[in-house]
py3Dmol code that shows the C-alpha trace and the ligand (Angstrom):
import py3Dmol

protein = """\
ATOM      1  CA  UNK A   1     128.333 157.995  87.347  1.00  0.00           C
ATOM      2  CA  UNK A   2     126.338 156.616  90.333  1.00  0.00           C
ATOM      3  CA  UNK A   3     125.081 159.665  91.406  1.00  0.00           C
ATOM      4  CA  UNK A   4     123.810 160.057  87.548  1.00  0.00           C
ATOM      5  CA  UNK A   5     122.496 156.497  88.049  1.00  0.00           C
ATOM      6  CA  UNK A   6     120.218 157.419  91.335  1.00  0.00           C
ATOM      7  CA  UNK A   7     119.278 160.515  89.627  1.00  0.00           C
ATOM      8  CA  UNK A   8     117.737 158.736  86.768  1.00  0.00           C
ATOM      9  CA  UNK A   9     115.826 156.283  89.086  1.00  0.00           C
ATOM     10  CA  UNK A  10     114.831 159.106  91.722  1.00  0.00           C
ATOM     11  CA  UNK A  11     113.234 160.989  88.509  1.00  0.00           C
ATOM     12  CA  UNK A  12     111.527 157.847  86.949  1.00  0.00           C
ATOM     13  CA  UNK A  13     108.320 156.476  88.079  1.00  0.00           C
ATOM     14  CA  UNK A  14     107.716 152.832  85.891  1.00  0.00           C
ATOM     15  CA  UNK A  15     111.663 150.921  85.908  1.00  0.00           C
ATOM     16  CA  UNK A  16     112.403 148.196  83.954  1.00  0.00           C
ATOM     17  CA  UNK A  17     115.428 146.126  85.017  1.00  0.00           C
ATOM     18  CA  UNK A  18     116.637 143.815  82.284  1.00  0.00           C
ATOM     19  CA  UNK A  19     119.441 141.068  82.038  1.00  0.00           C
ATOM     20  CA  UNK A  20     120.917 139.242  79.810  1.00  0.00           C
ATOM     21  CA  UNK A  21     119.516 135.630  78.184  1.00  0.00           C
ATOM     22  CA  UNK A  22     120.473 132.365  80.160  1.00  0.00           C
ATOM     23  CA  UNK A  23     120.195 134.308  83.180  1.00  0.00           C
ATOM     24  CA  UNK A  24     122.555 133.192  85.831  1.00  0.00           C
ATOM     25  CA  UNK A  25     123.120 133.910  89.607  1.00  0.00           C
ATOM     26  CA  UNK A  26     124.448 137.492  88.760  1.00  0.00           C
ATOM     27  CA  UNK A  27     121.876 138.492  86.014  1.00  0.00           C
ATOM     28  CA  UNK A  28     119.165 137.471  88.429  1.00  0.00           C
ATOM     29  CA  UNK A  29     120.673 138.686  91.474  1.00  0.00           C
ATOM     30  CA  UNK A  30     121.231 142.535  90.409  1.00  0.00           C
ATOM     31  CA  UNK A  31     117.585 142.993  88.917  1.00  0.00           C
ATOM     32  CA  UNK A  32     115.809 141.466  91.142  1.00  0.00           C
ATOM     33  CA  UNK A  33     118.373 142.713  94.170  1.00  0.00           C
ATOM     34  CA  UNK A  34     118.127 146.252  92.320  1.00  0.00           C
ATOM     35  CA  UNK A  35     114.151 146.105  91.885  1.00  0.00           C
ATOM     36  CA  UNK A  36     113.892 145.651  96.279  1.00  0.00           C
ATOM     37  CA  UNK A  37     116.238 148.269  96.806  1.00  0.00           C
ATOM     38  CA  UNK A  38     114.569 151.023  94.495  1.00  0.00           C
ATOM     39  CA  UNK A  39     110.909 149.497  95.915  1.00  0.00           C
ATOM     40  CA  UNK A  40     112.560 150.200  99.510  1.00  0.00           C
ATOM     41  CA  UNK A  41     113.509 153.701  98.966  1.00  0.00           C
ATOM     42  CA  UNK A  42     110.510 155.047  96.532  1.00  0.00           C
ATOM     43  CA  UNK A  43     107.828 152.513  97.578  1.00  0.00           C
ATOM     44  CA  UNK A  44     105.222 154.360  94.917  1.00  0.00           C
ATOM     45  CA  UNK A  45     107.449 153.645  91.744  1.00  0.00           C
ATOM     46  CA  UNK A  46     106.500 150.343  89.693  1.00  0.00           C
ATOM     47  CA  UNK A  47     109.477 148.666  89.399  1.00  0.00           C
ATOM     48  CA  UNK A  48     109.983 145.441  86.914  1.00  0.00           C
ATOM     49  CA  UNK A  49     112.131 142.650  86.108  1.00  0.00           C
ATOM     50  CA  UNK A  50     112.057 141.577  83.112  1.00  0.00           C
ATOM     51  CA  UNK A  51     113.581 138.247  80.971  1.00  0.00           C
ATOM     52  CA  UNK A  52     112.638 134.563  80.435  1.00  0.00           C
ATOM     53  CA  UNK A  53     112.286 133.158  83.881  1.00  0.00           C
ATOM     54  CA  UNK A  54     114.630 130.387  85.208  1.00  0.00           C
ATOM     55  CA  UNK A  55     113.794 127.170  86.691  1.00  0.00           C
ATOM     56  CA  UNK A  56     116.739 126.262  87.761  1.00  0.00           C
ATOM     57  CA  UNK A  57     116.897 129.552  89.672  1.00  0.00           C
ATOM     58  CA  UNK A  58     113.440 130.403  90.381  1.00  0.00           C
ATOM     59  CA  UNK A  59     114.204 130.811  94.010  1.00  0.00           C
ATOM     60  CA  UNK A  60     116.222 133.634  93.341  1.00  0.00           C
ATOM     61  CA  UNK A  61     112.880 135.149  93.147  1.00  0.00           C
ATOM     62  CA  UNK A  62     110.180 136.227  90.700  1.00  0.00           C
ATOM     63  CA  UNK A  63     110.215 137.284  87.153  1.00  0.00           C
ATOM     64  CA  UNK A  64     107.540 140.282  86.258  1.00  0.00           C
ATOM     65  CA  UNK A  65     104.922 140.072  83.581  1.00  0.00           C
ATOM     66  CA  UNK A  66     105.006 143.723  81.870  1.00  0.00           C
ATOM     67  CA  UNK A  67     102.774 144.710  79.310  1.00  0.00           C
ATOM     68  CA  UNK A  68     104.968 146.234  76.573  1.00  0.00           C
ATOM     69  CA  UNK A  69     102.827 149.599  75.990  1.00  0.00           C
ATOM     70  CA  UNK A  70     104.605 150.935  79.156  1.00  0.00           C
ATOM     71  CA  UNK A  71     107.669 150.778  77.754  1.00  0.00           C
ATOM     72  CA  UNK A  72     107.704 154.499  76.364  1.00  0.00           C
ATOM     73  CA  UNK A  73     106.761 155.525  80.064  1.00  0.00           C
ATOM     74  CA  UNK A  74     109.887 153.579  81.384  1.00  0.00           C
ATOM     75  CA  UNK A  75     113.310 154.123  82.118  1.00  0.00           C
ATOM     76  CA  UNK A  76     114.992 150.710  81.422  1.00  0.00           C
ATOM     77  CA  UNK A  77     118.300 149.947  83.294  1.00  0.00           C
ATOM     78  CA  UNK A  78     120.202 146.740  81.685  1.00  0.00           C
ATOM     79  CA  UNK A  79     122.323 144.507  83.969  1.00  0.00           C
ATOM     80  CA  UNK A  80     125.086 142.399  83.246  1.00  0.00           C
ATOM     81  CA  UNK A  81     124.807 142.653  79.030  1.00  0.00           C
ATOM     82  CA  UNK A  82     127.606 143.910  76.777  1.00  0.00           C
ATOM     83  CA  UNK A  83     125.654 143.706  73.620  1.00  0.00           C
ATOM     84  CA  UNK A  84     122.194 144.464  72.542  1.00  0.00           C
ATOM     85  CA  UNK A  85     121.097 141.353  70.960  1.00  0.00           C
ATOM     86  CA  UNK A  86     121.727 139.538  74.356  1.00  0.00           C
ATOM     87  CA  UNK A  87     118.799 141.311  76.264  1.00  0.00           C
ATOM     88  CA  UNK A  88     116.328 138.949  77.526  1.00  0.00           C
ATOM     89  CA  UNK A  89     113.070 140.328  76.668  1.00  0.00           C
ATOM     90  CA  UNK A  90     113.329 143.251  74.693  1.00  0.00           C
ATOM     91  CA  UNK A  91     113.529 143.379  70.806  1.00  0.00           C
ATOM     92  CA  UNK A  92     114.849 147.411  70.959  1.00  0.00           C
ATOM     93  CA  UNK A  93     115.854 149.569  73.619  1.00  0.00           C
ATOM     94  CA  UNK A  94     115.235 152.439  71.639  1.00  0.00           C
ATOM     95  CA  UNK A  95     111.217 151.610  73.027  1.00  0.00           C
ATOM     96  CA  UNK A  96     112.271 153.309  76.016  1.00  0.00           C
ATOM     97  CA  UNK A  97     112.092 156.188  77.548  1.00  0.00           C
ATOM     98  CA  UNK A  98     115.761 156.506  78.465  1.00  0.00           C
ATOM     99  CA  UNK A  99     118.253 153.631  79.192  1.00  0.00           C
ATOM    100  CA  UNK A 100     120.826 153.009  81.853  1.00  0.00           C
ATOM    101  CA  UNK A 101     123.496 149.985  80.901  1.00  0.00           C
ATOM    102  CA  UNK A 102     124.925 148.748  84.026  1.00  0.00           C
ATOM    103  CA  UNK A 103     128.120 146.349  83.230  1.00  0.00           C
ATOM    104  CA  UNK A 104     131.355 144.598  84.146  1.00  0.00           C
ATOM    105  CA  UNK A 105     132.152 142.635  80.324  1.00  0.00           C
ATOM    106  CA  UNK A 106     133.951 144.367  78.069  1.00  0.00           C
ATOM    107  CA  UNK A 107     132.188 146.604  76.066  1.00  0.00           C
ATOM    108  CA  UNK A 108     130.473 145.424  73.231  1.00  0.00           C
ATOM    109  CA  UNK A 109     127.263 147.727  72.186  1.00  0.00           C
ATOM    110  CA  UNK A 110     127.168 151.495  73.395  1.00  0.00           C
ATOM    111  CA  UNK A 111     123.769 151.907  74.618  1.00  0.00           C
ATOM    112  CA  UNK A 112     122.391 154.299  77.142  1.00  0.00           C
ATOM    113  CA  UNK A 113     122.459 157.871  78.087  1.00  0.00           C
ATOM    114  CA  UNK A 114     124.173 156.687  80.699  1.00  0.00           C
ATOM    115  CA  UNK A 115     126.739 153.499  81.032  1.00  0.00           C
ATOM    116  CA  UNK A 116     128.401 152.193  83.823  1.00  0.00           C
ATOM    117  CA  UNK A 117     130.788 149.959  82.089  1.00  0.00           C
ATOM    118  CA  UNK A 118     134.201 148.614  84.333  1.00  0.00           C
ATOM    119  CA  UNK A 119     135.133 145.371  83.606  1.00  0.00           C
ATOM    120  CA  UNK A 120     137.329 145.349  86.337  1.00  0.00           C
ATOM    121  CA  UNK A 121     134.057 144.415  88.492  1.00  0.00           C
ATOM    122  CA  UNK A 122     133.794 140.944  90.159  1.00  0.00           C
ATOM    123  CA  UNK A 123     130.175 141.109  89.355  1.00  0.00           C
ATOM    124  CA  UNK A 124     127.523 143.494  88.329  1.00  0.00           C
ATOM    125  CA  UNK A 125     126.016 142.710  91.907  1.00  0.00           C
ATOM    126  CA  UNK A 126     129.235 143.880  93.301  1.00  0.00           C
ATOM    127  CA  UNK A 127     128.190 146.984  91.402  1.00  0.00           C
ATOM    128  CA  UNK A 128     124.954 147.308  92.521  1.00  0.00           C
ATOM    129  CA  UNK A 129     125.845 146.748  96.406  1.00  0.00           C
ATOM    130  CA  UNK A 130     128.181 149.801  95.696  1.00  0.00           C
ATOM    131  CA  UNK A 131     125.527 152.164  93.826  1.00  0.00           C
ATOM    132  CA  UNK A 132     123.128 151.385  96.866  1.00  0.00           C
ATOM    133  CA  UNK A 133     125.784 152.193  99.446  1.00  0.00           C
ATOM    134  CA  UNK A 134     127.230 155.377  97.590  1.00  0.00           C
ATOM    135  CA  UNK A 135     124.127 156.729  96.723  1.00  0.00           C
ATOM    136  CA  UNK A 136     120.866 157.306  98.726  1.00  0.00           C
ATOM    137  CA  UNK A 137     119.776 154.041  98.133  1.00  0.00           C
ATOM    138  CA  UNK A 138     118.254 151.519 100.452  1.00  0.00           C
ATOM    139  CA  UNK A 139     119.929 148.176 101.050  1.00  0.00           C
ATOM    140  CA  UNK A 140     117.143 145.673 102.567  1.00  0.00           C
ATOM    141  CA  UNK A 141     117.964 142.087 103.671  1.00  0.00           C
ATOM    142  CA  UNK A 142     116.002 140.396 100.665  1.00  0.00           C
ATOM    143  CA  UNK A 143     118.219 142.202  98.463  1.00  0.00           C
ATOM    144  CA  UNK A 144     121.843 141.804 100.243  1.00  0.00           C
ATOM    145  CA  UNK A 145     120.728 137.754 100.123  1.00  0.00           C
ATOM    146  CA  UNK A 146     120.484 138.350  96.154  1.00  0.00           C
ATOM    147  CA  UNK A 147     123.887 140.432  95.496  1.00  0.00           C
ATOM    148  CA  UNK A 148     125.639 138.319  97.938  1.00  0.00           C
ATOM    149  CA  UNK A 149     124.676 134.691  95.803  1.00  0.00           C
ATOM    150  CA  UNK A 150     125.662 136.899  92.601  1.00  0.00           C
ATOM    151  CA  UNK A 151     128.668 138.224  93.566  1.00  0.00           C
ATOM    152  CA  UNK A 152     129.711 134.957  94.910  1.00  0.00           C
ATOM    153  CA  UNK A 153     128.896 133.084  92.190  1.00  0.00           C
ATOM    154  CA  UNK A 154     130.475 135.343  89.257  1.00  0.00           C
ATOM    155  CA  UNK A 155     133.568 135.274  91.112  1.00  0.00           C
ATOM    156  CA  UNK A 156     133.312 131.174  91.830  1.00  0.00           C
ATOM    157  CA  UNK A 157     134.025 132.056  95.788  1.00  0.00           C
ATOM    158  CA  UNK A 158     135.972 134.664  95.554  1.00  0.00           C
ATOM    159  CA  UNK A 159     138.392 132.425  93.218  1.00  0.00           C
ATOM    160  CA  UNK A 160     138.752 134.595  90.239  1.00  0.00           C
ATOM    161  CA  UNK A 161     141.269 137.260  89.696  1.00  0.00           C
ATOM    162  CA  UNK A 162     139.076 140.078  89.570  1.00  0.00           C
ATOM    163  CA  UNK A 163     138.617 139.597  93.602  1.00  0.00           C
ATOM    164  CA  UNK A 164     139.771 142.654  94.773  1.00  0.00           C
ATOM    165  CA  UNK A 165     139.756 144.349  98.449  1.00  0.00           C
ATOM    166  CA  UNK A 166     137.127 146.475  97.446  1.00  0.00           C
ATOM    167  CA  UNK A 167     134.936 143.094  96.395  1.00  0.00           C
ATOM    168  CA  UNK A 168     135.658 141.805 100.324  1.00  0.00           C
ATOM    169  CA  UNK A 169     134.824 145.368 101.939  1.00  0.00           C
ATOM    170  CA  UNK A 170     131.510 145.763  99.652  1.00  0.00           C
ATOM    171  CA  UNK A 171     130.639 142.087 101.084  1.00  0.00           C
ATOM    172  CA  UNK A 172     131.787 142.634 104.920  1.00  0.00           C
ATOM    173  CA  UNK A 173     129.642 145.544 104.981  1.00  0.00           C
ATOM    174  CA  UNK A 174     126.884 144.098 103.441  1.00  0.00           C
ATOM    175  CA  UNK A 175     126.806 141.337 105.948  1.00  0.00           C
ATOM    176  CA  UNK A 176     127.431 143.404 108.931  1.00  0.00           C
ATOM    177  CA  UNK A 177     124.282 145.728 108.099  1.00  0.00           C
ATOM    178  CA  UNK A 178     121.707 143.213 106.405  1.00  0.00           C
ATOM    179  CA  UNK A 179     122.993 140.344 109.012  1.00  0.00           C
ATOM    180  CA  UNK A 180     122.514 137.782 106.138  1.00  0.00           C
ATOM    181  CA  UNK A 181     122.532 133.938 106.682  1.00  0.00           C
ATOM    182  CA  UNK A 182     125.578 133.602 103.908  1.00  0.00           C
ATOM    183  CA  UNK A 183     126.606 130.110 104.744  1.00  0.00           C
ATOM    184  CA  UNK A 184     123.094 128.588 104.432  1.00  0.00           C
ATOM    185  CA  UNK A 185     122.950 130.446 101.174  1.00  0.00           C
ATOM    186  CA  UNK A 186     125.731 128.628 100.041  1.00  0.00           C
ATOM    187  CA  UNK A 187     123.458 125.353 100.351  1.00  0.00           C
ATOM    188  CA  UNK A 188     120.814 126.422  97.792  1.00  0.00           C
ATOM    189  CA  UNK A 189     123.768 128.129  94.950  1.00  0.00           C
ATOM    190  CA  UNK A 190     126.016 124.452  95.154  1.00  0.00           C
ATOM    191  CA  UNK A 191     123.634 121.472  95.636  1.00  0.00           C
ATOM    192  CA  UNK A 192     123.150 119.330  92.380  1.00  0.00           C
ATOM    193  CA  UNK A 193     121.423 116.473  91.492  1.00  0.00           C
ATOM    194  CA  UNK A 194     123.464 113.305  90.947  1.00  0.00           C
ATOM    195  CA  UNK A 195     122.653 113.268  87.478  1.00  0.00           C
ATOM    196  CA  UNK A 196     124.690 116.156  86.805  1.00  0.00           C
ATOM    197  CA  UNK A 197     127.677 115.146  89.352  1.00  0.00           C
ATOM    198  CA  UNK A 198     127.438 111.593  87.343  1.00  0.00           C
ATOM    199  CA  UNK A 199     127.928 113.583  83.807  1.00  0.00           C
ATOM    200  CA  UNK A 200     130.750 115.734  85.452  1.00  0.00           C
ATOM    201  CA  UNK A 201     132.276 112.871  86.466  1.00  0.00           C
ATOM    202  CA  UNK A 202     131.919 111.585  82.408  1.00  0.00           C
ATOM    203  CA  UNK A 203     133.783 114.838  81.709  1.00  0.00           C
ATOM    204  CA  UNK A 204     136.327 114.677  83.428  1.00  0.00           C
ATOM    205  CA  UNK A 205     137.127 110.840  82.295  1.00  0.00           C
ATOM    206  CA  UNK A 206     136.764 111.755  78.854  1.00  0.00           C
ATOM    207  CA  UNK A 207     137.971 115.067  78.819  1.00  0.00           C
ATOM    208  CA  UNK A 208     140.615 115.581  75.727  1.00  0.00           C
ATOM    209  CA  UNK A 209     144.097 117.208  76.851  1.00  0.00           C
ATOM    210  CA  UNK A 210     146.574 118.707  73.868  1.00  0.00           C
ATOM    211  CA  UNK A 211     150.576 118.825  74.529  1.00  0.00           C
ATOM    212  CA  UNK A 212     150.486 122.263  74.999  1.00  0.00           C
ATOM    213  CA  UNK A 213     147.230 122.733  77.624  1.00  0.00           C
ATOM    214  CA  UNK A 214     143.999 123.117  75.847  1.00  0.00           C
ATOM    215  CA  UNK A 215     141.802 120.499  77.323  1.00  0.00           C
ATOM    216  CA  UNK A 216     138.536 120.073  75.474  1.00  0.00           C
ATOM    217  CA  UNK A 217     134.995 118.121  75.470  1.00  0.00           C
ATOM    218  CA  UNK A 218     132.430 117.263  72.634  1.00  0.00           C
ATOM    219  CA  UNK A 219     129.167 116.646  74.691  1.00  0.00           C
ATOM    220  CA  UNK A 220     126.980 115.218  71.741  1.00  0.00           C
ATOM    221  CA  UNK A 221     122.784 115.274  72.291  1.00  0.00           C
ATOM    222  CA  UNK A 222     122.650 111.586  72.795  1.00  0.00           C
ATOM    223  CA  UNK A 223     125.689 111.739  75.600  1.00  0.00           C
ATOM    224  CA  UNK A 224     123.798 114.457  77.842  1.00  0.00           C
ATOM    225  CA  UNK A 225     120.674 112.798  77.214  1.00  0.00           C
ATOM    226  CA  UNK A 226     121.884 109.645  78.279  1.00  0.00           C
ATOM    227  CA  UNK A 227     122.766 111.839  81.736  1.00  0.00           C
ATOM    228  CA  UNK A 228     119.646 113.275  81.636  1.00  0.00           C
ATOM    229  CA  UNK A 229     121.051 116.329  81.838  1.00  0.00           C
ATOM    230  CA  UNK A 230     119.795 120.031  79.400  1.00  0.00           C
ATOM    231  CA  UNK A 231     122.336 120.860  77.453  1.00  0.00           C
ATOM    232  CA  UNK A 232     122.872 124.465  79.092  1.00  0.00           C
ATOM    233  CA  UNK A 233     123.604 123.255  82.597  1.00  0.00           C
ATOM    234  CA  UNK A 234     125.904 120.304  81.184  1.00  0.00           C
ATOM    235  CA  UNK A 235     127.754 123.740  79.832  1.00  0.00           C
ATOM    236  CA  UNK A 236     127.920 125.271  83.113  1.00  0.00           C
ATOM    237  CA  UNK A 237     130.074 122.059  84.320  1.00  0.00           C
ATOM    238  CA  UNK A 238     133.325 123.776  82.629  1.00  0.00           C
ATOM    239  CA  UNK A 239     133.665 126.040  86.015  1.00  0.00           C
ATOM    240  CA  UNK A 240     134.709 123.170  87.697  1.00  0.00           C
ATOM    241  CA  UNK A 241     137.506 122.442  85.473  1.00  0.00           C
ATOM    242  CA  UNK A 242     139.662 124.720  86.666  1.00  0.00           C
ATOM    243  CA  UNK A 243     142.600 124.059  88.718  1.00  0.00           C
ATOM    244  CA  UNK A 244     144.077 120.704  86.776  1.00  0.00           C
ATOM    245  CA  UNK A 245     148.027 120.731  86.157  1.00  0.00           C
ATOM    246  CA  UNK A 246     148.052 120.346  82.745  1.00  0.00           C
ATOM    247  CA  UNK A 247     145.456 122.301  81.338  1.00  0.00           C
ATOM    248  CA  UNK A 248     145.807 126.029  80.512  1.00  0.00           C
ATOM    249  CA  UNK A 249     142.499 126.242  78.611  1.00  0.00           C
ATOM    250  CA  UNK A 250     139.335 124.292  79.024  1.00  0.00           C
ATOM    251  CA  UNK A 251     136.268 124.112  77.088  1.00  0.00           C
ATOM    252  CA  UNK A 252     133.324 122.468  76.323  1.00  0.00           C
ATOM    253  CA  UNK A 253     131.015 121.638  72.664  1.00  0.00           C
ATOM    254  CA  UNK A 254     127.300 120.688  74.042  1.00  0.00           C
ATOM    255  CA  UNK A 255     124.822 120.081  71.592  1.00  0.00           C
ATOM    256  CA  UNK A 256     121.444 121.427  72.025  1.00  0.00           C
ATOM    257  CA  UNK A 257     119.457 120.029  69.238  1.00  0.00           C
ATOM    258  CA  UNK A 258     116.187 121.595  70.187  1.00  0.00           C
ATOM    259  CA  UNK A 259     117.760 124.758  69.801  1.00  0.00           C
ATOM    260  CA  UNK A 260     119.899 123.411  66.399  1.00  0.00           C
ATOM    261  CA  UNK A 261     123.300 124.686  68.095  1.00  0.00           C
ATOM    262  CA  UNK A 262     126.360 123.734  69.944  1.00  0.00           C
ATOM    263  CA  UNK A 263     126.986 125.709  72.837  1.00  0.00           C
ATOM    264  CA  UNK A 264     130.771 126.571  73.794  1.00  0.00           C
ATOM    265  CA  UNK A 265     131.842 127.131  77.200  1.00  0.00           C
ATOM    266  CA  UNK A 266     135.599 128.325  77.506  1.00  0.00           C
ATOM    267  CA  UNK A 267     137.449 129.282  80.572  1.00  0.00           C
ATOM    268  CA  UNK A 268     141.288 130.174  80.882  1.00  0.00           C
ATOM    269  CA  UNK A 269     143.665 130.190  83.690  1.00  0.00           C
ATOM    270  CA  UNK A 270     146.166 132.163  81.477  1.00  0.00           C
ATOM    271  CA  UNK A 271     145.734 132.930  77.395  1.00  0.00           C
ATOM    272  CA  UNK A 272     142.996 135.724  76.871  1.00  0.00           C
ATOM    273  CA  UNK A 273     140.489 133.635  75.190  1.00  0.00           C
ATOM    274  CA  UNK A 274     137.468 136.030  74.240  1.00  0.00           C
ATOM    275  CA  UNK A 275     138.825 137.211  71.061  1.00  0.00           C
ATOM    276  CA  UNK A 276     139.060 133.332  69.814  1.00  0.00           C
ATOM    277  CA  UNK A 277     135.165 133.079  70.786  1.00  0.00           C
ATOM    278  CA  UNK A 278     134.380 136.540  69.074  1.00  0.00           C
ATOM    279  CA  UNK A 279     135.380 135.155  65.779  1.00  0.00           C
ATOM    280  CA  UNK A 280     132.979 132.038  66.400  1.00  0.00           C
ATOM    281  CA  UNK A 281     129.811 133.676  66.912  1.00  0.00           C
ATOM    282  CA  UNK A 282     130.642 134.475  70.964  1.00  0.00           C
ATOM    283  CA  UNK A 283     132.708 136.371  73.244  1.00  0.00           C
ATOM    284  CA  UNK A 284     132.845 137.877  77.376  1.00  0.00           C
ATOM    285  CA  UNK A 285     135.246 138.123  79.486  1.00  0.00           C
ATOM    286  CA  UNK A 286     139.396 137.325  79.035  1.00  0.00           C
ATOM    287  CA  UNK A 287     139.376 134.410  81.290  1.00  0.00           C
ATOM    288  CA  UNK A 288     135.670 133.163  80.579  1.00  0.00           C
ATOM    289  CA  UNK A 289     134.007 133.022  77.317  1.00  0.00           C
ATOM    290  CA  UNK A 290     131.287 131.170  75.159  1.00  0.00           C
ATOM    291  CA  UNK A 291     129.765 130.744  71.791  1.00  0.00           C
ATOM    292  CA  UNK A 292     127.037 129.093  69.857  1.00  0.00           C
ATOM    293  CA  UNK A 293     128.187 127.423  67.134  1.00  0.00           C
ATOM    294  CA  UNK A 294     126.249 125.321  64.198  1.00  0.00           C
ATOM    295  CA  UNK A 295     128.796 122.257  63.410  1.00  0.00           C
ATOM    296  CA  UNK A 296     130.857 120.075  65.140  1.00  0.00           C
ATOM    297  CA  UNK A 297     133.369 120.941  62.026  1.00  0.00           C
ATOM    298  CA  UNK A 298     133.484 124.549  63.349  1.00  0.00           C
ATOM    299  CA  UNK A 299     134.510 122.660  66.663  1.00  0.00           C
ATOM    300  CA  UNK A 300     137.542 121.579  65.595  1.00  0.00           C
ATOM    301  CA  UNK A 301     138.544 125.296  63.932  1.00  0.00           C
ATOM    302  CA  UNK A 302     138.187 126.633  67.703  1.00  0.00           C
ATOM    303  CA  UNK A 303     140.076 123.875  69.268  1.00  0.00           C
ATOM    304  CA  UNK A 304     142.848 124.543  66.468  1.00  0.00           C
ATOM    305  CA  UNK A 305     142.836 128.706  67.335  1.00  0.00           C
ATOM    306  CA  UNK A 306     142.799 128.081  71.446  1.00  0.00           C
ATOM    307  CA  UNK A 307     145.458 125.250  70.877  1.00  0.00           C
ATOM    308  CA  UNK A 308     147.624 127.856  68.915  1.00  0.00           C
ATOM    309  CA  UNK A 309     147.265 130.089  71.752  1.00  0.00           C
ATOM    310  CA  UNK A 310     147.823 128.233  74.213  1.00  0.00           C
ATOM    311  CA  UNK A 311     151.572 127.213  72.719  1.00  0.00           C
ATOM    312  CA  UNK A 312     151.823 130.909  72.433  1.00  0.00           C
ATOM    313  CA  UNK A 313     151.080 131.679  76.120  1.00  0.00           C
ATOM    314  CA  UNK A 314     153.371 128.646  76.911  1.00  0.00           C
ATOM    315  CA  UNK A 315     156.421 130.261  74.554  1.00  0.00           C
ATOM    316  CA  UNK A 316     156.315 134.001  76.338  1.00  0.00           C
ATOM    317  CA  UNK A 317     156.749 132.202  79.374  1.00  0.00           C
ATOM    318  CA  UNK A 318     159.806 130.968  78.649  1.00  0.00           C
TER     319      UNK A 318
END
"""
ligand_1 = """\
1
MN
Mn 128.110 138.861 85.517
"""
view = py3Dmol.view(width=600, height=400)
view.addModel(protein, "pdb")
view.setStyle({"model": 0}, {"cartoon": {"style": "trace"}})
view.addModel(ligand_1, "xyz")
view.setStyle({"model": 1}, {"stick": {}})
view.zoomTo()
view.show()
């Protein structure tokens, strides 16, 4: 598969890397980590990444401006997307010359001639750091600095159970060669402003807890504005949920009325929670999962199903 992968770039002069929408440390990480690394070893291909750019994580590095009439010229390589309607960017793949799908979620769309699909990944940067080391590939500093704040941010520090020895030996080798500064990395991925550590601090007074674990929030527009918080970072708050006694399943409802939805934000330290969110207009991973929802009504349907399976979980325990 990854020699199929470097084949496809080696033969391909114009690359587009793509991602998926609300690009976050590991979407950004592996195209713009991936678009060095091909630069570095074929210096005259044009290589792009693609995708809204984001503020919040615009020193992660720069977002391309392609013109779209080179997409028939282009192989495209998508990061970090099960499904096609997620791509940031582009309205069919099919535009393409050919199409790589790079991935760790379960699958949701087949696309690509070829697809690198294992959701047993920590990260699609984890991916990427092995393609470039089992392939002819050229790992450059700039690069290993991206991966590294992916990989370490999809897995929350190396917290989450898809860890494996294979995520610390991609990492220990990527430090010894690049030499990266990792701790002073650390400082730009985890340092907030106080507004958000104030509405955190909201959550967790107000946060709802059900007898049998499902701990819930309903962030309404006029709450987060009051924070001064965007609604899609007050969502990203739920990672730091984990890790309370009593609470097997934690989620939060943040309205976004610019956008005229509620976004959903679901993690799990036990029940497999995706295929709750897949019925409500969502899905990802087992443990990690989100939706966008219209109606605080269809809040309360969700809470119901992830309460329900949560006194399930609770019950095969016993
Ligand atoms: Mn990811």
């Amino acid at each position: 598969m990854k020699k199929e992968i470097y084949k496809k770039i080696k033969e391909n002069d114009i690359i587009i890397l793509a991602r998926h929408i609300g690009a976050d440390p590991d979407a950004l990480g592996s195209t713009i980590g991936l678009r060095e690394i091909i630069k570095e070893t074929f210096p005259k291909k044009q290589v792009y990444t693609i995708g809204t750019s984001s503020t919040k994580f615009k020193w992660l590095g720069q977002i391309d401006k392609v013109d779209e009439s080179i997409f028939k010229d282009a192989l495209l390589i998508v990061c970090d997307t099960p499904d096609l309607k997620r791509i940031d960017g582009i309205s069919n793949v099919n535009d393409f010359k050919d199409v790589i799908k790079i991935d760790h979620h379960p699958e949701i769309d087949e696309f690509g001639s070829v697809r690198w699909v294992d959701d047993t990944k920590s990260s699609v940067c984890q991916m990427i750091i092995e393609l470039t080391y089992d392939t002819k590939l050229k790992m450059t500093k700039y690069a290993a600095e991206r991966l590294f704040i992916g990989l370490v941010s999809d897995t929350n520090r190396f917290l989450f159970y898809y860890t494996t020895a294979d995520t610390m030996r991609l990492v220990s080798k990527l430090i010894d060669d690049t030499k990266i500064d990792f701790t002073s990395l650390y400082d730009d991925l985890y340092r907030r402003p106080l507004s958000e550590i104030r509405l955190q601090g909201y959550m967790y007074q107000n946060l709802i807890v059900t007898e049998n674990g499902l701990g819930y929030i309903k962030l309404t527009d006029e709450i987060i504005r009051s924070f001064e918080v965007d609604p899609a970072s007050s969502g990203n708050l739920v990672n730091n949920f984990n890790n309370i006694d009593e609470v097997l399943v934690w989620i939060t409802f943040s309205e976004d009325i610019k956008q005229g939805i509620i976004r959903v934000n679901a993690r799990s330290r036990g029940p497999i929670i995706n295929k709750v969110l897949e019925r409500h207009n969502g899905g990802g991973h087992k443990f990690s999962s989100g939706a966008k929802i219209k109606t605080f009504d269809e809040m309360q349907d969700i809470v119901k199903e992830l309460d329900e399976l949560c006194a399930e979980y609770k019950k095969s325990l016993k």
